[in-house]
C-alpha positions in Angstrom: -2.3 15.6 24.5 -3.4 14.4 27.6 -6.2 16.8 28.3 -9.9 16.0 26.6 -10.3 20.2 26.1 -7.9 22.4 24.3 -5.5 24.4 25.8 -5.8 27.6 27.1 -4.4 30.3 24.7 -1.8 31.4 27.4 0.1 28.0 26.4 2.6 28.7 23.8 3.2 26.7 20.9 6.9 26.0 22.8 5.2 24.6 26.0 3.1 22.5 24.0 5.8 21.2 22.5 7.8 20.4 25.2 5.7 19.0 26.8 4.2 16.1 24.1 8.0 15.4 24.0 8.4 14.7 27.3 5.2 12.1 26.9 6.8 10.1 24.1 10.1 10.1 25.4 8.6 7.9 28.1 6.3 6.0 25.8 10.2 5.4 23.6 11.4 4.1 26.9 8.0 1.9 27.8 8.0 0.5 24.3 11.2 -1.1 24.3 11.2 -1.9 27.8 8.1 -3.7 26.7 9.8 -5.5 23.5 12.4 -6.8 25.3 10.6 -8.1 28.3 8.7 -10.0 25.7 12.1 -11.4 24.6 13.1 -12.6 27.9 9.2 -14.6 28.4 10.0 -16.2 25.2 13.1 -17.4 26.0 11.7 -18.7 29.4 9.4 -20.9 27.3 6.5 -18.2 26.4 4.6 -19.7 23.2 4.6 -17.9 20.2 0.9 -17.7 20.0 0.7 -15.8 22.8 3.3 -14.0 22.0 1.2 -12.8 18.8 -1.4 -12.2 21.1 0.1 -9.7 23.6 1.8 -8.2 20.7 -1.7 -7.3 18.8 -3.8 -6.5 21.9 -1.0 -4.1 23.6 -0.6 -2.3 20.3 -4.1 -2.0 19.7 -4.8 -1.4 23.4 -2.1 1.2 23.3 -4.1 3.4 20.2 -7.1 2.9 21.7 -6.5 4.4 24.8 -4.8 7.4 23.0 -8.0 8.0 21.1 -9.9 7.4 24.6 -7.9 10.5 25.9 -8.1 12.5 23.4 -11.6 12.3 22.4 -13.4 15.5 20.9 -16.5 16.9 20.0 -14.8 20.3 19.2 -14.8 21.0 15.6 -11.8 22.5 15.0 -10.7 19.7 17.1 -11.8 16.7 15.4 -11.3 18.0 11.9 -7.7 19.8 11.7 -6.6 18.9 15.4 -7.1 22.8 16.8 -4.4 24.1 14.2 -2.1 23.8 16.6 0.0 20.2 15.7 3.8 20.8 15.9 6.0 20.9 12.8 8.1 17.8 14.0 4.7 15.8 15.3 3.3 16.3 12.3 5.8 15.4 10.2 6.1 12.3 12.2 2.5 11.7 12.2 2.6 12.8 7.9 5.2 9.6 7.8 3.1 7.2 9.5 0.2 8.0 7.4 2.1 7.8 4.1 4.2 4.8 5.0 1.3 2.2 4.9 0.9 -1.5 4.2 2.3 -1.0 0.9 5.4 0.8 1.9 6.0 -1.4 5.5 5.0 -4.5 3.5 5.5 -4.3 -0.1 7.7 -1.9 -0.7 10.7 -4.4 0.2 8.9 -6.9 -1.4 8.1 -5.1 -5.1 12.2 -4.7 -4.8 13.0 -8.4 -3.9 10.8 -9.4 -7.1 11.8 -6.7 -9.3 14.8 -5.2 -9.0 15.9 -1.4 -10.3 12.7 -1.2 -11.6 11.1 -1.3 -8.0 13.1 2.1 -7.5 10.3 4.0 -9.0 8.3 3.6 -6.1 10.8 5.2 -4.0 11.9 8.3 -6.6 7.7 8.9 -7.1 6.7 8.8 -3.7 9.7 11.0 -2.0 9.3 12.8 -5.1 5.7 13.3 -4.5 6.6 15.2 -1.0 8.8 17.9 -3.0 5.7 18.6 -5.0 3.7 18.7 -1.8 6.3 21.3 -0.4 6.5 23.6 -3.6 2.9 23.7 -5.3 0.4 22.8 -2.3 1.2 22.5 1.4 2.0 26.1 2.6 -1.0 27.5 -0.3 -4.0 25.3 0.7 -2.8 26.3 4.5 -3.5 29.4 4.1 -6.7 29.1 2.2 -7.3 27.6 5.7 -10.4 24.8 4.9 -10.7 21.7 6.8 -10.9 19.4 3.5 -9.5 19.4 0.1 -13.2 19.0 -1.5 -14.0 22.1 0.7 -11.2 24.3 -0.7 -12.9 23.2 -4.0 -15.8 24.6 -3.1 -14.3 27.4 -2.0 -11.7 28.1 -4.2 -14.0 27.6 -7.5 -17.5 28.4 -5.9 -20.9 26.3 -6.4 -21.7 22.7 -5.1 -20.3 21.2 -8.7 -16.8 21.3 -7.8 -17.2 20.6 -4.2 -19.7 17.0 -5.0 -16.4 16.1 -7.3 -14.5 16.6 -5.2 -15.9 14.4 -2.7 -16.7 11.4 -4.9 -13.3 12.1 -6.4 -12.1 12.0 -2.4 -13.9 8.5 -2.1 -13.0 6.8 -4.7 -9.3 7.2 -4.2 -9.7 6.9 -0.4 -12.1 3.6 -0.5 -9.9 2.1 -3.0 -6.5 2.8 -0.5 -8.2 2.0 2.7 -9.0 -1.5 1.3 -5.3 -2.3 0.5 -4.6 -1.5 4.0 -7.4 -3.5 5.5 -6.1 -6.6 3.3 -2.6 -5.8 5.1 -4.0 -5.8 8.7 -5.8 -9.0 7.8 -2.3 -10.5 6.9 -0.8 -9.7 9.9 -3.5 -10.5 12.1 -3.3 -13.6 10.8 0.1 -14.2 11.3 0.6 -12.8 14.7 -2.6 -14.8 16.2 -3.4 -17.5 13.8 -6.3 -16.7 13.4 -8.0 -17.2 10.1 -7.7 -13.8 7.2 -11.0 -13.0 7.3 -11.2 -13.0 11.3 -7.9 -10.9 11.0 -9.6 -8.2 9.0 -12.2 -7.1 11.9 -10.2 -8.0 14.6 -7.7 -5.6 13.1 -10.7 -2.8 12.3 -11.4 -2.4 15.8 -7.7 -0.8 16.3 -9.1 1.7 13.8 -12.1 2.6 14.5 -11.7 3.4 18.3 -8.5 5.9 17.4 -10.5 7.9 14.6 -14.1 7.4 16.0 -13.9 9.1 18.9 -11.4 11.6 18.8 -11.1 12.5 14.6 -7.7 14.3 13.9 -6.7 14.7 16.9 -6.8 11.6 17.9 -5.9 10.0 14.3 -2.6 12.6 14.6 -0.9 11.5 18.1 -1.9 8.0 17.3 0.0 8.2 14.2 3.0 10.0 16.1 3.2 6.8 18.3 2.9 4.2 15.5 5.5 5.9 13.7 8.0 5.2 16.4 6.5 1.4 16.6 7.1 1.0 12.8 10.3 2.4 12.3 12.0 1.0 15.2 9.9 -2.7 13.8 11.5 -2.0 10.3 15.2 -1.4 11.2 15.9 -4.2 13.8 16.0 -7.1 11.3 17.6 -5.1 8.5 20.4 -3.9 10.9 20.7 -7.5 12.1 21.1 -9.0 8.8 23.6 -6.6 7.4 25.6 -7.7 11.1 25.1 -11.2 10.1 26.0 -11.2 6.6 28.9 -8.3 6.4 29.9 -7.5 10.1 28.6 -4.6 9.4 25.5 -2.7 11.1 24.8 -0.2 8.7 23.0 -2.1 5.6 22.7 1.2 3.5 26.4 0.9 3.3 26.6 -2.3 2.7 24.0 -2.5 -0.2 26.3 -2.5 -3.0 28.6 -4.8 -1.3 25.7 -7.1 -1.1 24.1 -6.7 -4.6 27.3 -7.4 -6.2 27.5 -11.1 -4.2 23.5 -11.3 -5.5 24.0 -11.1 -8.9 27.2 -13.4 -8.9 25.0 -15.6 -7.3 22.2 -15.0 -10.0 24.7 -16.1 -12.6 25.1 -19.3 -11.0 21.3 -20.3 -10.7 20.5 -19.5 -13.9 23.1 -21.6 -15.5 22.5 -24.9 -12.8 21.8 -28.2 -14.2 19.0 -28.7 -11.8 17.5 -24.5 -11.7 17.4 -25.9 -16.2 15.8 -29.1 -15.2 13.3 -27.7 -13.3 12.8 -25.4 -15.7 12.1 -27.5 -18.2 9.5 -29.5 -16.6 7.7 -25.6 -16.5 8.2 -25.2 -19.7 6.5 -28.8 -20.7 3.4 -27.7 -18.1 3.3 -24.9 -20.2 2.8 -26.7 -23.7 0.0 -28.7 -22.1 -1.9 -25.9 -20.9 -1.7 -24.5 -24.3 -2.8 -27.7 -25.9 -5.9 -27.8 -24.0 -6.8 -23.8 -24.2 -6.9 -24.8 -28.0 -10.4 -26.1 -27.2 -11.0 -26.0 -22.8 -14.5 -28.3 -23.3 -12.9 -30.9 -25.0 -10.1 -31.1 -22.6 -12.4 -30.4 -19.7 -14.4 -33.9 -20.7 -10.7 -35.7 -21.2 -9.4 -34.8 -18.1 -12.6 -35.5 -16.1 -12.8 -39.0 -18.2 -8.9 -39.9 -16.8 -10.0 -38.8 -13.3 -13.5 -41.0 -13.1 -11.3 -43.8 -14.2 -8.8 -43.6 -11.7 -10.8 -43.6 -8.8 -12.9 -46.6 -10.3 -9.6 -48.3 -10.9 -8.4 -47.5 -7.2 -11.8 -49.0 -5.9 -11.7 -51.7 -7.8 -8.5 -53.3 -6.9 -9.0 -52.3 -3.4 -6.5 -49.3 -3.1 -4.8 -47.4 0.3 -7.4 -45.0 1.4 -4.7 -42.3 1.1 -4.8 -42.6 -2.2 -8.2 -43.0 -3.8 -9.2 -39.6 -1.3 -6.2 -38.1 -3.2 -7.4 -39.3 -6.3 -11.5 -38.3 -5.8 -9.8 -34.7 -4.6 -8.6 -34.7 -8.2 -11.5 -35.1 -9.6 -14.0 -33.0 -7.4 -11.1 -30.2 -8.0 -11.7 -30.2 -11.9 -13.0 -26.6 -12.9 -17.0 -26.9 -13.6 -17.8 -25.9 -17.3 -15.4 -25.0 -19.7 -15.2 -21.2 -19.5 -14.0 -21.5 -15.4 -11.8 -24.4 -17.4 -10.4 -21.7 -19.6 -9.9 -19.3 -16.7 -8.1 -21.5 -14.4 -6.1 -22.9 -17.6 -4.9 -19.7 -18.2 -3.8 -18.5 -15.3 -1.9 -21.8 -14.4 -0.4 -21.4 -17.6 0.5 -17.7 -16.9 2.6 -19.0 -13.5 4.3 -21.9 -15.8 5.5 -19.4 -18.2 7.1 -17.4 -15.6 8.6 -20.3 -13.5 10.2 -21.4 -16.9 12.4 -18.5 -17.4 15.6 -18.0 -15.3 15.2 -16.9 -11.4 11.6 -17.7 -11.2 10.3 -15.1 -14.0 12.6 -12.1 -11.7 15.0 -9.8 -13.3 18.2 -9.7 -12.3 18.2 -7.5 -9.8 20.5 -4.8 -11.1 19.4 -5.0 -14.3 18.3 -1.6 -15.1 15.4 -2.0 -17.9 14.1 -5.2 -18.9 15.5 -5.8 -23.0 18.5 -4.7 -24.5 19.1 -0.9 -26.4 21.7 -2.5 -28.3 19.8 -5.7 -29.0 17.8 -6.7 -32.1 14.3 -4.8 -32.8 12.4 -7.1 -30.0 15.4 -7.0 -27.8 15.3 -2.8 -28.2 11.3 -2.8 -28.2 11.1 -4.3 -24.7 13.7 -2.1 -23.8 11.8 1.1 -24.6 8.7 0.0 -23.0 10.1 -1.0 -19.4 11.8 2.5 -19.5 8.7 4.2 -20.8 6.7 2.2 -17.5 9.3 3.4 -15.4 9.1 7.1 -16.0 5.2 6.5 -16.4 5.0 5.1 -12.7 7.5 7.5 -11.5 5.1 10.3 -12.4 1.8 8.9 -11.6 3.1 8.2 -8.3 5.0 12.0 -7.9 1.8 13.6 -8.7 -0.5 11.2 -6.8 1.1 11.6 -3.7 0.8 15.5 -4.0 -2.7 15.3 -4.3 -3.8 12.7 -1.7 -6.7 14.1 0.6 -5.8 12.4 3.3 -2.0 13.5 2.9 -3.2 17.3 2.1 -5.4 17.4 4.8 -2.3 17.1 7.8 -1.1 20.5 6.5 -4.1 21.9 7.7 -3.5 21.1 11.5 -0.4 23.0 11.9 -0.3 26.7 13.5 1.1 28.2 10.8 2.1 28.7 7.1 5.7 28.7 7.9 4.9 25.1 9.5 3.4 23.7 7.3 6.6 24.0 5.2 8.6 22.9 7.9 6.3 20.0 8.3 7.5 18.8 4.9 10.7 19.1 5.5 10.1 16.7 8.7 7.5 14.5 6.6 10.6 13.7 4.3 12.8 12.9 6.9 10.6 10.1 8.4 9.7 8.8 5.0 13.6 8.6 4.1 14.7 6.8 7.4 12.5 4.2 5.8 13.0 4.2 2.0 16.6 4.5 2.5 16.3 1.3 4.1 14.3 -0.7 1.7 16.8 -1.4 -1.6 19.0 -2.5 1.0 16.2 -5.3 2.9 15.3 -6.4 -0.7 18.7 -7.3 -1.1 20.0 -8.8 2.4 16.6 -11.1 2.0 17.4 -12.3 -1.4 20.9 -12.9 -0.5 20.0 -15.3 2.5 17.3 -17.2 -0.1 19.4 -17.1 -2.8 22.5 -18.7 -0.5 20.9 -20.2 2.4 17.6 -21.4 1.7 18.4 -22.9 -1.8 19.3 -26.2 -1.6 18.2 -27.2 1.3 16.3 -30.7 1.9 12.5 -30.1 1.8 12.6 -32.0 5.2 15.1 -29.3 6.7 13.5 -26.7 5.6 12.9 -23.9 8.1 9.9 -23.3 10.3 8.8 -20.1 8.8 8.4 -21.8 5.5 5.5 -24.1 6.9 4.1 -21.0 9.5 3.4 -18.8 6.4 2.0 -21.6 3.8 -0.8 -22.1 6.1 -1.3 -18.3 6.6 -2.3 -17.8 3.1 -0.6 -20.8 0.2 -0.6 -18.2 -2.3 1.8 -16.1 -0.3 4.3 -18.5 0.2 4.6 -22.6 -0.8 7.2 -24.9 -2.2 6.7 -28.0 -4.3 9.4 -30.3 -5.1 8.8 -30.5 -8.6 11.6 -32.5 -9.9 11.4 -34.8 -7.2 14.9 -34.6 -5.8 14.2 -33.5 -2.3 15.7 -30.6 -2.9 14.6 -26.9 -2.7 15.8 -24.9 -6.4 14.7 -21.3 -6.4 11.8 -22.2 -9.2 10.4 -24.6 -6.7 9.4 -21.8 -4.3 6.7 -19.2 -4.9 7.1 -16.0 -2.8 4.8 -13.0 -2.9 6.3 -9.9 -2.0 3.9 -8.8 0.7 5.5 -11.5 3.4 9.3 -10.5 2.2 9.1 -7.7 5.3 7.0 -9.3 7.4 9.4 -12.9 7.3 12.7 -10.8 7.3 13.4 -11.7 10.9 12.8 -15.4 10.5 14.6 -15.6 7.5 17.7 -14.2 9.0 17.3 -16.2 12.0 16.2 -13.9 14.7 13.9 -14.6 17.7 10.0 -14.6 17.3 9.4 -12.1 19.4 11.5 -9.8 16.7 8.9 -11.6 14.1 6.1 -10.4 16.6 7.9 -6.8 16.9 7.5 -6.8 12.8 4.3 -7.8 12.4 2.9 -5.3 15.1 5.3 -2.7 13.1 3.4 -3.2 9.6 0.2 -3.0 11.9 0.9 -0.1 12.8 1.8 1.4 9.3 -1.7 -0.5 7.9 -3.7 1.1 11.0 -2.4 4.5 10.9 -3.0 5.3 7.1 -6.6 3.5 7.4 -7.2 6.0 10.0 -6.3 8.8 8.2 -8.0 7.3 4.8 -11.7 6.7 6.9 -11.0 10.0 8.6 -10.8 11.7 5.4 -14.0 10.2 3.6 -16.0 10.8 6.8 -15.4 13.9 6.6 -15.9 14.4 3.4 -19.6 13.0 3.4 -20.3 14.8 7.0 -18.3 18.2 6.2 -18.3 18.5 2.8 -21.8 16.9 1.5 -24.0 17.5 4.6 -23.1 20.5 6.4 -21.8 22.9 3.6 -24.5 21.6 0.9 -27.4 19.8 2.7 -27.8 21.5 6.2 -25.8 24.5 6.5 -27.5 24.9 10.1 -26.4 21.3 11.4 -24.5 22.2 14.8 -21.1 21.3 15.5 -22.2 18.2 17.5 -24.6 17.0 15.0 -21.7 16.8 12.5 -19.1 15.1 14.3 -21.3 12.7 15.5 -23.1 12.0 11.8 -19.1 11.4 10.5 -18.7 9.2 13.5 -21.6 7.1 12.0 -20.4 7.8 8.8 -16.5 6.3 9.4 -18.4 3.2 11.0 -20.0 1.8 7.9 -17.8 3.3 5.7 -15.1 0.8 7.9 -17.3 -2.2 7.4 -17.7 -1.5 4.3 -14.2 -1.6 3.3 -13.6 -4.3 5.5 -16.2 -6.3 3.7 -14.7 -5.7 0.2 -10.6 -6.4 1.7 -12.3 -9.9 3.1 -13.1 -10.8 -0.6 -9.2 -10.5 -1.4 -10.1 -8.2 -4.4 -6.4 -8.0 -6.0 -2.3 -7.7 -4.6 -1.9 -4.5 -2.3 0.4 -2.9 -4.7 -2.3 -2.8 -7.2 -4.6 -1.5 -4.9 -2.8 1.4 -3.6 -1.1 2.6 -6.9 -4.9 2.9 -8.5 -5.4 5.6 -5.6 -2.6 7.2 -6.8 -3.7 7.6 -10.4 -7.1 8.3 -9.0 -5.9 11.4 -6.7 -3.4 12.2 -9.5 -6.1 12.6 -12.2 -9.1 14.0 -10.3 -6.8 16.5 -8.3 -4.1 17.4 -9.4 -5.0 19.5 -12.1 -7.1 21.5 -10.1 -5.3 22.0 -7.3 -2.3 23.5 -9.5 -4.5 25.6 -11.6 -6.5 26.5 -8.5 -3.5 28.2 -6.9 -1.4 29.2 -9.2 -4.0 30.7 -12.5 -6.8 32.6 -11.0 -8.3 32.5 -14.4 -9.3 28.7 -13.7 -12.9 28.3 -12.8 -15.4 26.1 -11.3 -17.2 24.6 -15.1 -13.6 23.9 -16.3 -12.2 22.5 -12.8 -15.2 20.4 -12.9 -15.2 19.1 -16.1 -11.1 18.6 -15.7 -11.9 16.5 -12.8 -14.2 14.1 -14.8 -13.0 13.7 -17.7 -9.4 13.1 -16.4 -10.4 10.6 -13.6 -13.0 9.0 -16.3 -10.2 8.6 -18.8 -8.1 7.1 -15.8 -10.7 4.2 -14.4 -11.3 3.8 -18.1 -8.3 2.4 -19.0 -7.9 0.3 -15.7 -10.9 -1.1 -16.4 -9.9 -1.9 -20.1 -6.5 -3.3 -19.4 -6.0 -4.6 -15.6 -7.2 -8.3 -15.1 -9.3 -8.2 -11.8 -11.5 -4.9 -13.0 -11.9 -6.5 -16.6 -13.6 -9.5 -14.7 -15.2 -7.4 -12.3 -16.9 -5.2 -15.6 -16.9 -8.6 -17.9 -14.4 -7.2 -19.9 -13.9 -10.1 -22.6 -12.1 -7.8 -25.8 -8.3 -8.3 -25.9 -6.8 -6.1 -23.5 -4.4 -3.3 -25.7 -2.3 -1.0 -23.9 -1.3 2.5 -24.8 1.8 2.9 -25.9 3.1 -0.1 -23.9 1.9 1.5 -20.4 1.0 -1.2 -17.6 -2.7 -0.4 -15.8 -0.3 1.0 -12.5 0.1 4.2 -14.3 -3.5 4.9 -15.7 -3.1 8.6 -14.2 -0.2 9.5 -17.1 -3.1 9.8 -19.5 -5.9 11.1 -16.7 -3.4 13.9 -15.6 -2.5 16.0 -18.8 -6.4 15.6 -20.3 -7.2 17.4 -17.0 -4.9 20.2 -17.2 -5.9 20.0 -20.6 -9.9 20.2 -20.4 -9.3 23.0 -17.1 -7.1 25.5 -19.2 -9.4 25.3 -22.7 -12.4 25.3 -21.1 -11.6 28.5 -18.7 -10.1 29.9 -21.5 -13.5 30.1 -23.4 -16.1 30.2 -20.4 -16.0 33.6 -18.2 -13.9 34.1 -15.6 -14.1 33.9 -12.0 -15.8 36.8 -9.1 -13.3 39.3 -9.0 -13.6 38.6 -5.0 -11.8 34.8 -6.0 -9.4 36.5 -8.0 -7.9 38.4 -5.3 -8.1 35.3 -2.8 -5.8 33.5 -5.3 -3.4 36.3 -5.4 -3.6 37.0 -1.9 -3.0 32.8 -0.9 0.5 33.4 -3.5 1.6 36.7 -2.5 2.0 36.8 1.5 2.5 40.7 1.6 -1.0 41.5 -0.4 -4.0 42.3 1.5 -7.2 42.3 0.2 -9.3 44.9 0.1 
């Protein structure tokens, strides 16, 4: 790892091996040496800002001088690593790049807000990886292409399917590395203080010195190392709340234990005089906002009518200062014209309806479906349709995780066919240590809310409560809405990105275990960004300039064009995360329907039907991913404002704008199989490449 060239020949696979484990056993033992020397400054008085500091430059430091050492101009090199990646390193290096900010940071969170229903995330995803294993890894391996767009080309022959590939690539890429961007700019922000926007670029730097100078190869041991920073970040504060709670250090065990105490204490808030009270004063918001939707100019002039006559009645009798600058704040805060009226109305009224209903709009958390399949028709209705999103989501994300690019692409840095296998097998093992975890942090976290944190004064309240308001107020605030000085659970808004990122102040721990956390989620933000710029770089340099512009560019000449390439490609998605364009969750799960729809299809049918060819693969990439953004744009609220969507928004069959890719996926297979059917086949020489890539023993020729 250390050397800049690659290694001679006469240096086995085994010596290699042995000896990148001997480096990160010591960087193991530097890391925690380093964590808890930090905990020793702290408790001899060493600020928390500084604290944050250290915390992001060492980290950052630390992948930047990997990606110093193993810098590259090599093609083989920068693209797939040499080949020669190690089943277990890759695996561990697979794991960093799949668990990113939306696994390190919302995963726990999606399951503190909605219960069972959060599982899906877990079944698709690790579901996703069997797919991987069975249908794709060890085939596109030994097609033996740098890029998924480039075993297009390929695989169905012509520039068509290769230039859909490579917007297809983009798209689902861009739209990933954003959400992971909009992570780092979180945590930035909470580890320095800085403000979210300043957090986004400070954080880019971490990412473009690991995959701007060395590619893969630097992008894979950089991952190898942030793996170990995330996991150990992810399973301190979970193992110390399952001690503090149960005695016990083992929270998987204790989850059920836990859940059972969680929804005893459900029953209890949902039935308390002052949860109802506040409640109701929700549910009166709720009926105003309505009133005024009814007609938002009208009620626009009204309110602005009260406001102006407030402040002049403040002035006029000579009022505290405090008060007439609270009321002219009023006033200058009024939406400007009735339609930004109606939007703001809306939306307000959309968060009253939800703090109205029991546990702050959650389900209980065990609750399997939302409804009732022996209720009345509603009741049964409802009921059908949360189970219908579930399976919907489940498969969306199965499919979309097996046809990531960025995720595909690690297969092709291992030796062999028989790694690449193996490096599943590893993959799933790092990905488990972590979703294994997660039901079990959901639950430990909404335990201490639910019986700590509730019902406390709002001038006891904890620290962490007043650190994270001022990071971003529509993360985390609480207004005492009935005005009894007491904190009810409908008095606090939590988003589910901070849930893992405050865990260790919420149960109590040290800072620098807060600082550990933070620089864990980093890590899990910065390693799949790598990976996600790596893969659209090379998909302009690789895929759109060498193999259809310039055929002749030299090896130089291309990795320094997707150098330049990853740079504004960087900024650019830095740009868009800074505008805060929608929740992470979102975000990532569009990629997934994206990949799912656009690849999928033709990836399967690639491999496994060598009468598939390039018109239908084409047309089953468009028409599948059209159909997909299609219906995202028609029925998710930030794209219908993006595209001035203004028609009601009706979904199909009841299925939420997360799992778009159900209806992108089977058009694709669809459009691929009856168009091949009807069009000529493929070269016999493509033919006998598909049945050579199925059948190890054939030979072609």
């Amino acid at each position: 790892m250390a050397n800049r060239d690659s290694p001679s020949p006469a240096v086995s696979n085994v010596e290699f091996s042995a000896a990148v484990s001997k480096v990160y056993a010591w960087y193991v033992g530097g890391f925690l040496s380093f964590v808890l020397l930090l905990a020793v400054f702290e408790q001899m008085g060493l600020s928390r800002q500084w604290i944050g500091w250290i915390f992001l430059l060492a980290t950052i430091g630390l992948y930047a001088g990997i990606g110093i050492i193993t810098r590259t101009t090599d093609a083989d090199e920068y693209y797939v690593a040499g080949r020669r990646i190690p089943a277990v390193y890759n695996g561990m290096a697979t794991g960093a790049d799949w668990m990113s900010a939306a696994s390190f940071i919302g995963l726990a969170g999606t399951l503190y807000l909605t219960g069972y229903s959060g599982l899906a995330f877990i079944m698709g995803w690790t579901g996703g990886y069997c797919l991987v294993a069975l249908f794709l890894a060890p085939y596109l391996r030994k097609f033996g292409q740098f890029t998924i767009p480039d075993f297009l080309g390929e695989r169905y022959g012509g520039h068509l399917p290769r230039f859909i590939g490579i917007a297809a690539a983009i798209l689902c890429s861009f739209t990933y590395v954003v959400a992971q961007i909009y992570g780092i700019g979180i945590i930035t922000a909470r580890l320095t203080g800085v403000a979210f926007e300043l957090g986004v670029f400070l954080g880019l730097g971490g990412i473009l010195v690991c995959s701007f100078l060395g590619g893969m190869r630097a992008v894979t041991w950089t991952q190898v190392a942030q793996y170990i920073v995330l996991i150990v970040a992810y399973m301190i504060p979970v193992v110390w709340l399952s001690v503090k709670q149960t005695g016990i250090p083992i929270p998987q065990a204790v989850y059920g234990f836990q859940l059972q105490k969680v929804t005893a204490k459900e029953k209890e808030l949902t039935n308390d005089p002052k949860e109802l009270e506040v409640r109701h004063i929700f549910t009166q918001r709720s009926a105003i906002l309505a009133e005024k939707l009814k007609d938002p100019a009208a009620a626009l002039v009204a309110d602005k009518a009260v406001a102006e006559k407030t402040v002049a009645a403040l002035k006029a009798a000579d009022g505290p200062l405090a008060e007439i600058s609270i009321a002219e704040k009023a006033l200058s805060g009024l939406p400007k014209n009735a339609e930004s009226a109606r939007i703001a109305w809306t939306t307000a009224k959309a968060v009253a309806d939800s703090k109205a209903e029991p546990l702050n709009g959650m389900p209980p958390h065990a609750q399997e479906f939302a409804g009732d399949p022996n209720g009345d028709a509603n009741a049964k209705a409802t009921f059908d349709t949360s189970r219908r999103n579930f399976l919907a989501l489940i498969f969306c994300l199965m499919v979309g995780t097996a046809a990531l690019p960025h995720i595909l692409m690690r297969y092709y840095t291992v030796p062999s066919v028989r790694e690449s296998r193996q490096s599943v097998a590893w993959s799933l093992f790092f990905i488990f240590l972590l979703y294994f975890t997660a039901p079990a942090l959901a639950v430990l976290v909404k335990y201490e809310i639910f019986t700590v944190l509730i019902g406390t004064p709002f001038d006891q309240l904890p620290a962490w409560i007043a650190d994270w308001n001022k990071v971003d107020p529509t993360l985390l605030s609480v207004v005492d809405i009935n005005k009894d000085g007491i904190l009810q659970l409908n008095e606090l808004s939590i988003g589910g990105d901070i849930i893992m990122l405050a865990a260790p102040a919420i149960g109590g721990l040290p800072y620098v275990v807060s600082g550990l956390v933070a620089a864990g989620g980093l890590a899990a933000a910065l390693s799949t960004a790598d990976g996600l710029l790596l893969t659209i770089a090379n998909a302009l340099s690789h895929d759109l300039y060498y193999k259809m512009i310039n055929p002749n560019a030299s090896t130089v000449h291309r990795v320094t064009l997707s150098k330049v390439l990853l740079l504004f490609v960087a900024l650019s998605a830095a740009y868009v995360a800074a505008q805060k364009p929608a929740d992470i969750l979102f975000l990532v799960s569009a990629a997934f329907s994206f990949a799912a729809a656009a690849f999928f299809p033709a990836l399967t049918l690639g491999i496994f039907w060598k009468r598939a060819n390039g018109i239908a693969a084409s047309l089953g990439m468009v028409v599948g991913l059209a159909t997909t953004f299609y219906y995202m744009i028609m029925t998710q609220p930030w794209l219908r404002g993006v595209f001035g969507v203004t028609s009601p928004i009706q979904l199909w069959w009841g299925i939420e704008p997360i799992s778009a890719g159900v209806f992108g996926v089977p058009i694709g297979f669809a459009v691929i199989i009856l168009v091949s059917l009807v069009t000529p086949p493929p070269s016999q020489k493509i033919q006998e490449l598909v049945e050579y890539v199925r059948y190890p023993t054939l030979r072609i020729g």
